[in-house]
KOLVEXKOL-361721 format. One record per residue (C-alpha): x, y, z; residue number from 1; residue in one letter. Coordinates in nm, 3 decimals, decimal comma, always signed. Example, Ala and Ser with C-alpha at 12.3 -4.5 7.8 and 13.67 -1.06 7.14 Angstrom:
REM KOLVEXKOL-361721
> +1,230; -0,450; +0,780; 1; a
> +1,367; -0,106; +0,714; 2; s
//
This chain:
REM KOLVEXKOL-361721
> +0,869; -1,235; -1,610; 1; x
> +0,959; -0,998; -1,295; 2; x
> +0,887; -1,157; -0,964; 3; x
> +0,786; -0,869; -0,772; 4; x
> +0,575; -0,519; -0,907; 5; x
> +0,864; -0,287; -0,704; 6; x
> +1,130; -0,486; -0,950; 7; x
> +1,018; -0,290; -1,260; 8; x
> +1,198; +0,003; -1,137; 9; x
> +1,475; -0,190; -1,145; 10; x
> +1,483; -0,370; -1,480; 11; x
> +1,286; -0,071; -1,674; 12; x
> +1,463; +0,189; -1,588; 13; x
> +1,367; +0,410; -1,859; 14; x
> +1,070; +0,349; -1,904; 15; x
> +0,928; +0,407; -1,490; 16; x
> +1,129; +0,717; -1,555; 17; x
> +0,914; +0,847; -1,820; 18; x
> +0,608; +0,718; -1,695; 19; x
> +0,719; +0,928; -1,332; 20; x
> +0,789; +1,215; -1,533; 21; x
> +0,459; +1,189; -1,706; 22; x
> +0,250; +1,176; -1,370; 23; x
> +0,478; +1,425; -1,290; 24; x
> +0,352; +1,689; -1,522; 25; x
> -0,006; +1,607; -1,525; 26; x
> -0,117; +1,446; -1,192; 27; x
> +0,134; +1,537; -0,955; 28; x
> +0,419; +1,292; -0,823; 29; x
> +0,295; +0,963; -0,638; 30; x
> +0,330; +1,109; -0,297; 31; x
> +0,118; +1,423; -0,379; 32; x
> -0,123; +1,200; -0,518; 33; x
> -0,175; +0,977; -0,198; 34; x
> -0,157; +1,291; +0,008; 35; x
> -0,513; +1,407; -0,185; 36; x
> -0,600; +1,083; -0,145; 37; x
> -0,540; +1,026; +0,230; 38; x
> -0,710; +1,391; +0,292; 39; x
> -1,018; +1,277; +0,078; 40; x
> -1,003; +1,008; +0,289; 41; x
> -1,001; +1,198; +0,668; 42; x
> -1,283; +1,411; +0,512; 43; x
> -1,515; +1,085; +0,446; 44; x
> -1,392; +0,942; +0,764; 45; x
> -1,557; +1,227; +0,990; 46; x
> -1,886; +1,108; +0,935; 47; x
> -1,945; +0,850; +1,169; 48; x
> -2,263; +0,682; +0,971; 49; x
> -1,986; +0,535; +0,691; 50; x
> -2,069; +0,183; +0,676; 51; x
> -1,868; +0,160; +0,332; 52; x
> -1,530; +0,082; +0,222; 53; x
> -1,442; +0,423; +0,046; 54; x
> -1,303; +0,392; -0,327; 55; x
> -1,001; +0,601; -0,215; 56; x
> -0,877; +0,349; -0,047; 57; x
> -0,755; +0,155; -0,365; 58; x
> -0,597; +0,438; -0,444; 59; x
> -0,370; +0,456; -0,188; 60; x
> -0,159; +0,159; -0,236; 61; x
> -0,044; -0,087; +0,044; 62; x
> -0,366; -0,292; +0,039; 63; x
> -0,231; -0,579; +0,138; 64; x
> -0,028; -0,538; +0,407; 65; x
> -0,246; -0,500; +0,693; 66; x
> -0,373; -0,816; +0,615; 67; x
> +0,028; -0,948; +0,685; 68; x
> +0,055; -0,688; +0,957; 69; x
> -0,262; -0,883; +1,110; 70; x
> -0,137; -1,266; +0,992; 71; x
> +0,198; -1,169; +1,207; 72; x
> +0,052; -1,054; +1,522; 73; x
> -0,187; -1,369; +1,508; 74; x
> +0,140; -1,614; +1,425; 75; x
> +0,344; -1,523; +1,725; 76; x
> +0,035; -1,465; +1,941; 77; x
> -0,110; -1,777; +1,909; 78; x
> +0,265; -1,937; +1,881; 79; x
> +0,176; -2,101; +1,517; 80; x
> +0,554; -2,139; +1,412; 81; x
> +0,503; -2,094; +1,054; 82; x
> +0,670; -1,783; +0,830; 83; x
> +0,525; -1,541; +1,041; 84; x
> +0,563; -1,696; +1,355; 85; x
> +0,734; -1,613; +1,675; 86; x
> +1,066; -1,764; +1,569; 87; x
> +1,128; -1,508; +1,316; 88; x
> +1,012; -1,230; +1,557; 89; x
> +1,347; -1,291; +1,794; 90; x
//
């Protein structure tokens, strides 16, 4: 078992190295593939009648952490003490 997705590229070595290398050569590294993605995303984000979450968005990666972005602001402001709290902000 690995605990954490990012620990992969730690203990598989060789084999995130080939599967980099593949991307790589057919769809373009990971950071020119969020860059199309992010632009894809400006380009739906003009129109002001989107009332959708756009598909991109998956895409991009980092899902989760404006939900802990938002978690931490509402721990300290509201003074809840608890992992995210105001304790830890210091």
């Amino acid at each position: 078992m690995i605990p954490c997705g990012y620990h992969r590229y730690y203990y598989r070595q060789e084999e995130m190295l080939r599967h980099s290398l593949e991307e790589y050569e057919t769809i373009g590294t990971r950071g020119q593939q969020v860059k199309e993605t992010e632009e894809r995303l400006f380009e739906l984000y003009k129109d002001p009648a989107l009332c959708y979450k756009p598909e991109e968005l998956s895409k991009r990666g980092g899902a989760y952490y404006s939900d802990a972005a938002c978690e931490c602001i509402n721990s300290i402001y509201n003074d809840k003490k608890n992992a995210y709290g105001s304790e830890y902000a210091k």
